[in-house]
N, C-alpha and C positions, 0 to 999 in steps of 0.2 A: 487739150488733154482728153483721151479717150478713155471711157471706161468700159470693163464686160457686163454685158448684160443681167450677168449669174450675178453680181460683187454689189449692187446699186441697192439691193434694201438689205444688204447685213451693212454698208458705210455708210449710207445716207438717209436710213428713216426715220433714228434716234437723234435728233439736230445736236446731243454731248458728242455723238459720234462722230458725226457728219463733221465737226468741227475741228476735232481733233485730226480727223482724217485727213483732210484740208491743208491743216497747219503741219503734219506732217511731209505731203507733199510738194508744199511750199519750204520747209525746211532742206528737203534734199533737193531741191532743185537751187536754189542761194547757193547751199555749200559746195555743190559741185561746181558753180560759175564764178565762185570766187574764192575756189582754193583749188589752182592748177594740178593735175594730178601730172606727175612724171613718168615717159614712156616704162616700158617693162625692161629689166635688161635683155640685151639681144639671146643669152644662155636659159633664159626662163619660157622667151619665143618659141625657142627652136625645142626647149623640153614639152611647152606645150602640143605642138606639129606633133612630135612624137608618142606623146598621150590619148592624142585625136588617133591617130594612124593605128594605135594598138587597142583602146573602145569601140570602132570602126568594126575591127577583124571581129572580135568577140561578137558583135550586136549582129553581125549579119552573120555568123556559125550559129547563129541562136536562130535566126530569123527563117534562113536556109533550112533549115535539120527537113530532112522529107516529108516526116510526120507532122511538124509543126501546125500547119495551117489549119488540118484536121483538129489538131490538140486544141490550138486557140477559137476553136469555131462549137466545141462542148466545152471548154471550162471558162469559156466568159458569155455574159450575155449579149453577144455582137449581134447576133441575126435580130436579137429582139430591141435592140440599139439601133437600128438600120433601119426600124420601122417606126419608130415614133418619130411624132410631127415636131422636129426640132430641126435649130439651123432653118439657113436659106439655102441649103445646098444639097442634094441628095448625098448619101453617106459614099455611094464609089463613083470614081470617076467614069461614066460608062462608054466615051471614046477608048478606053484599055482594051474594055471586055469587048467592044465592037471588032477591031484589029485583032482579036484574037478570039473571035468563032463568035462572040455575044453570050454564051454558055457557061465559059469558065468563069471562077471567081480566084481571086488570090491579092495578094497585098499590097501590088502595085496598084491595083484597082481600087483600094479602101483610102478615104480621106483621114487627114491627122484627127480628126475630132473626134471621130468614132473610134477610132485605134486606141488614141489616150483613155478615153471614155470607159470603154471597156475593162482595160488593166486598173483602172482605179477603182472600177466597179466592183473588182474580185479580192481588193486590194493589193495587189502584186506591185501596182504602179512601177511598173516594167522601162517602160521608157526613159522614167528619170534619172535613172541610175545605171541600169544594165551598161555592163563592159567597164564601168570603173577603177573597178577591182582587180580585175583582167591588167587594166592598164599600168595604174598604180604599181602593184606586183612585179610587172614584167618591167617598169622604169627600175624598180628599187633593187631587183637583182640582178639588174645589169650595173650600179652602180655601188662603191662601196658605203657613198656619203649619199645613195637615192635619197632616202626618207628625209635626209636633214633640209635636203633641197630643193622637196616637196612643202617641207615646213614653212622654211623662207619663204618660198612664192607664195604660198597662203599667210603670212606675216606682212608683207612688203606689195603684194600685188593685188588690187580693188579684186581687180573680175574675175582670176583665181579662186580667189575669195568667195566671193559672191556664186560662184560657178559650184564650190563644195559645198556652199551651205544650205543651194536649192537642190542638191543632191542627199546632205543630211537629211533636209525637213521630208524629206518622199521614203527615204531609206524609216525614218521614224513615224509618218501615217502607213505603213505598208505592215501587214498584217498575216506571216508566212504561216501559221494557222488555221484563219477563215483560208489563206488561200489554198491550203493544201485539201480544203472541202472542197472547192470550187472543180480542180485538178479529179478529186475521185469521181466525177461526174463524165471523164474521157473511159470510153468503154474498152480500149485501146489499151491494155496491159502495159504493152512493152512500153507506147505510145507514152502512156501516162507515165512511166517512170522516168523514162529519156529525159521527157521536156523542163518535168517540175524537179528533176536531179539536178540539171542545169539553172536553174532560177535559184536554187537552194543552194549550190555551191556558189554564184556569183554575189548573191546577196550577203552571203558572211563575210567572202572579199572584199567586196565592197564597203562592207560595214564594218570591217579592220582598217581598211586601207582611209576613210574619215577621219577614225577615230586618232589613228596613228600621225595624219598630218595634220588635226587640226590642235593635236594632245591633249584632248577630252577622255574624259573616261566612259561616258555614255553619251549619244545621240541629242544632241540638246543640251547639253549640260548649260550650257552657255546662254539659254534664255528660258530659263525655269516656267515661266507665265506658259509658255507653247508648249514645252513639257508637259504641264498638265494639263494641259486644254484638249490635250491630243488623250492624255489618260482618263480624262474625265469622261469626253465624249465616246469614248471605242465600246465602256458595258453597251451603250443606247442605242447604236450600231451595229453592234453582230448580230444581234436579233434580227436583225432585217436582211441581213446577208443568211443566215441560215435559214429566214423564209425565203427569200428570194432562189436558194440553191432549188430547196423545197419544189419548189414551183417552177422550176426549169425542170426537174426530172419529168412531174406530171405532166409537162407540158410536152413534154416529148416522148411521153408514153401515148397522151392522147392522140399527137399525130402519127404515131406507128402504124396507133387503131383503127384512126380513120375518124376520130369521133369530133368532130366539128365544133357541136354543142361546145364542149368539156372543152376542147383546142382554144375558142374563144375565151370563153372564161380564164384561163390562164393566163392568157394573153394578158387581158387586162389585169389581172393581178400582179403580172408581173413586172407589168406597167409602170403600177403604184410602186413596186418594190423597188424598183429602180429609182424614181423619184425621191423614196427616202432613205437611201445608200448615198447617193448626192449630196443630198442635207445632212444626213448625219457626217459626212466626208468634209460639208463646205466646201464642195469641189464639183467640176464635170470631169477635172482632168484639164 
């Protein structure tokens, strides 16, 4: 059993913890080895493909947009993610940028960790969800019985299942709010409205299209404890994303200026800022 490196002192420093952690892992692994799960039906497969195929199109309309990369490089903190001493891997892969001048920078070149990292940073949490809604939508009005047979397969099928509900739990830490502070930091007018118009219309999609197959009335509904864990923690939390915004402006006023001094100092602060958006998150992404 592998564990990440981020998850070993919130499960294992308090030995109540550690134990129960334990005995829960040990309980899903029994049950699954000794209560055969039955394939999907072949109409749920093929609804899947088609789910995939229409998430797909949306994520990469989103990811393409011309403006984007710009947009995503002032409303997150990626540059300042790319330089801190984390991971064993530098954040882009630089055989891309080699075959293609060594100069450029773009998406194919950035690794998943810094990607994730940053959307959680801003709370957007972009990745886990985006194109959902998209998909959901466009299954449901091509069918007249879509939703009901979205329902079943989330009824009847594990990983279905399991597949909406790690898209709940992101849809419900994600914080369009703080994110839409993060966004007025793109100095790109048109830029900034394009990109976070699209985040904010897929995200209610999305957040219908959950709600509607899993027949919940809110986000969580279904395990109260994480509902409020999620509500408890986010006052303690935004504080630190509106210093952390804070200190991404200065810090990019400083380097305009030229002013080094000031540039460093930011740096580090922003640092720190980062380090406690994680923890108050319980997450890297």
């Amino acid at each position: 059993m592998t564990e990440q490196g981020e998850v070993l002192a919130d499960r294992y420093d308090d030995p109540r913890i550690a134990g129960r952690h334990l005995e829960q892992v040990i309980w899903a692994t029994v049950a699954s080895s000794v209560r055969p799960l039955s394939p999907p039906r072949p109409e749920w497969t093929a609804t899947m493909d088609e789910l995939a195929r229409e998430a797909l199109a949306a994520y990469r309309a989103f990811i393409e947009e011309p403006c984007f990369l710009a947009w995503f490089e002032e409303a997150t903190p990626i540059r300042e993610i790319e330089s801190m001493p984390i991971a064993s891997r530098p954040a882009h892969r630089y055989e891309n940028a080699t075959r293609s001048g060594g100069d450029t920078r773009g998406l194919a070149d950035l690794r998943a960790i810094p990607w994730v990292f940053a959307w959680t940073q801003n709370r957007c949490m972009i990745p886990a969800w985006y194109g959902l809604g998209a998909a959901f939508h466009a299954f449901a009005r091509s069918r007249p019985d879509g939703w009901a047979t979205l329902h079943a397969m989330y009824e009847g099928w594990p990983f279905f299942r399991a597949t909406l509900d790690n898209a709940a739990l992101a849809l419900a830490k994600s914080d369009l709010q703080v994110g839409r502070m993060y966004a007025d930091l793109v100095t790109d007018a048109v830029a900034r409205e394009r990109i976070w118009g699209m985040i904010a219309e897929e995200y209610a999609r999305s957040r219908e299209a959950v709600l509607r197959t899993n027949g919940t009335s809110e986000l969580l509904e279904e395990i109260p404890w994480l509902q409020q864990s999620i509500r408890v923690r986010n006052p303690n939390t935004d504080p630190l994303n509106l210093v952390q915004i804070e200190w991404l402006r200065r810090l990019r006023d400083a380097r305009a200026a030229g002013d080094e001094a000031r540039e460093a100092e930011c740096r580090e602060l922003l640092r720190l800022s980062i380090e406690g958006v994680a923890a108050g998150m319980r997450t890297t992404g």
